[in-house]
C-alpha positions, -999 to 999 in steps of 0.1 A, spaced: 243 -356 218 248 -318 223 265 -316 186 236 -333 171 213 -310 191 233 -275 176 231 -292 143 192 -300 140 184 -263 156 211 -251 131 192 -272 104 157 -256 118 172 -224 117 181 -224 78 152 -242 70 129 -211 86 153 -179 69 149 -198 37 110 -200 41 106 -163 52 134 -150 21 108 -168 -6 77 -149 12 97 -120 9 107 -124 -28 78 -138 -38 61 -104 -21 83 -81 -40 73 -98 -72 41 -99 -65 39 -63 -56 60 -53 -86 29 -71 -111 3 -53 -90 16 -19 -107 7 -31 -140 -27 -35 -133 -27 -6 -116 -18 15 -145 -46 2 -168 -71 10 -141 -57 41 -136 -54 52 -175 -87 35 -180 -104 55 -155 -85 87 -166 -97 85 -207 -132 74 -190 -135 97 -167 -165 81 -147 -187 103 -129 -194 76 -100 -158 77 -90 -161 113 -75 -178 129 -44 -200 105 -16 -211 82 -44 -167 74 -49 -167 66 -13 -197 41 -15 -181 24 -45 -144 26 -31 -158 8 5 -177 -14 -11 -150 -24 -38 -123 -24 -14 -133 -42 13 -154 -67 -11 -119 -76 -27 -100 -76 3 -127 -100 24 -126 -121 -9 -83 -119 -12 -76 -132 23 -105 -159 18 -86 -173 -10 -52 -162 -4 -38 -199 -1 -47 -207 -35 -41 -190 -74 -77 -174 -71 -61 -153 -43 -35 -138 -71 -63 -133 -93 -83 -116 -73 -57 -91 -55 -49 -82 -98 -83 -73 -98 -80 -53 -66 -50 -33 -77 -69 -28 -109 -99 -16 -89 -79 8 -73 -61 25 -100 -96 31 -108 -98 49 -79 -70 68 -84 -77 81 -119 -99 110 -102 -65 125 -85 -47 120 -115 -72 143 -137 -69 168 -114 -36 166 -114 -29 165 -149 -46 193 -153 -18 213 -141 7 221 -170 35 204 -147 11 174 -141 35 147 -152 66 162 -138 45 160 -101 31 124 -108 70 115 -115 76 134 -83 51 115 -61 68 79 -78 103 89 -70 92 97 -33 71 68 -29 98 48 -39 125 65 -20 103 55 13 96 22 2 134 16 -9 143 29 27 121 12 46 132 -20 34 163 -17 38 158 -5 77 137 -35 79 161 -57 69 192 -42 91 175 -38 123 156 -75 118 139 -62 152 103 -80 162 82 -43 155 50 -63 165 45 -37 195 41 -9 167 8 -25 152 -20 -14 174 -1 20 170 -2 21 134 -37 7 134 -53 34 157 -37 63 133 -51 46 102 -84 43 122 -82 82 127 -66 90 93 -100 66 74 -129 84 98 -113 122 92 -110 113 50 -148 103 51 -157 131 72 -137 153 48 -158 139 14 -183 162 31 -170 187 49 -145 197 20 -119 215 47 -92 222 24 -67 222 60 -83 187 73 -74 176 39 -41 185 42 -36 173 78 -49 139 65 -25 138 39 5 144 59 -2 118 86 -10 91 60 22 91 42 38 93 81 17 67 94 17 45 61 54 44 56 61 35 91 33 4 80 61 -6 53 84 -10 79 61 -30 101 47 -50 70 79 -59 57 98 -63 94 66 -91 101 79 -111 69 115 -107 77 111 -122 110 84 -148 103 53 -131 115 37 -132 77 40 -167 57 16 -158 31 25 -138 5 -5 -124 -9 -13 -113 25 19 -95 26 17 -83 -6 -20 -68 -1 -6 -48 29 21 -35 11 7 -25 -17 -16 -9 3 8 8 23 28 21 -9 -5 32 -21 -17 55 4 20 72 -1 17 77 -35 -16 91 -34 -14 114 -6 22 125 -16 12 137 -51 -19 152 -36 0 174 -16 23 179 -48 -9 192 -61 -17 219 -35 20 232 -29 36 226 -70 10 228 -95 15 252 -116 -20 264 -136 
């Protein structure tokens, strides 16, 4: 009996680290398509250059458009609409990013910074994958962390849009790509050990996470290494 026991828990076992291998590969793909539209969003809004993406009236349409899509995502995120929509929502936010990237490109070593903030973003991502997948530790106890310093990072960048503190914005900055990164760990550890099945959940919260990297690391680029 005790040998047919091992061999069903052993059976259970694979059966579960084969389950939680496709989320994650099916994530990573995922994630890695999610650039693309991110990209056209981002050149479209750059040749554009929209007027409604800047100042308070860009943080009504970024709230609205964000958590529209995201409310709409994890509605349908056990069917192909789900896809659909979180394309659109990457889309959408390279949208959002196109502002940064006109300011930035405005600098005569714009692309070289942009390139900059890809490399780091994907130096951080690259690491914390891998440390996810070594220490294969339940990091559950690190989410209401993580969520409080988002919490505090989101309230400070609205209070900012109007306050214009060129310091707060820096501050911000600096505790997002801390507190975001450590959300790749968390993100990817919750997959690893089977605390995320879907995969367009996981991929949303990645993406985000490698988002608000990006973004804050090449706006700090900006302050410290553009070059007029």
């Amino acid at each position: 009996m005790q040998p047919e026991i091992q061999t069903l828990q052993t059976a259970q076992g694979g059966t579960v680290a084969t389950q939680q291998n496709r989320v994650l590969r099916n994530t990573y793909t995922l994630l890695a398509i999610s650039l693309v539209p991110t990209v056209a969003g981002a050149a479209l809004g750059m040749a554009l250059k929209l007027p409604f993406l800047t100042g308070w009236m860009g943080l009504v349409v970024f709230l609205v458009g964000a958590f529209g899509f995201m409310f709409a995502i994890e509605k349908n995120k056990n069917n192909g609409l789900g896809v659909a929509l979180l394309l659109g929502f990457t889309f959408f936010m390279g949208l959002m990013l196109s502002n940064l990237l006109n300011r930035i490109t405005m600098f005569s070593n714009g692309g070289q910074l942009i390139a900059l903030a890809f490399g780091g973003t994907s130096i951080i991502f690259f690491g914390m994958a891998t440390l996810a997948s070594t220490i294969k530790k339940d990091l559950s106890g690190m989410g209401k962390f993580l969520f409080v310093g988002a919490l505090i990072i989101f309230v400070a960048a609205i209070a900012n849009v109007f306050l214009q503190i060129p310091a707060l914005m820096l501050a911000i900055s600096v505790l997002a790509i801390g507190i975001f990164s450590a959300f790749m760990l968390y993100d990817i550890n919750r997959i690893i050990t089977g605390g995320e099945t879907n995969y367009i959940s996981a991929t949303l919260a990645i993406y985000l996470d490698v988002y608000n990297v990006f973004s804050n690391l090449l706006a700090i680029l900006g302050i410290f290494g553009g070059d007029d």
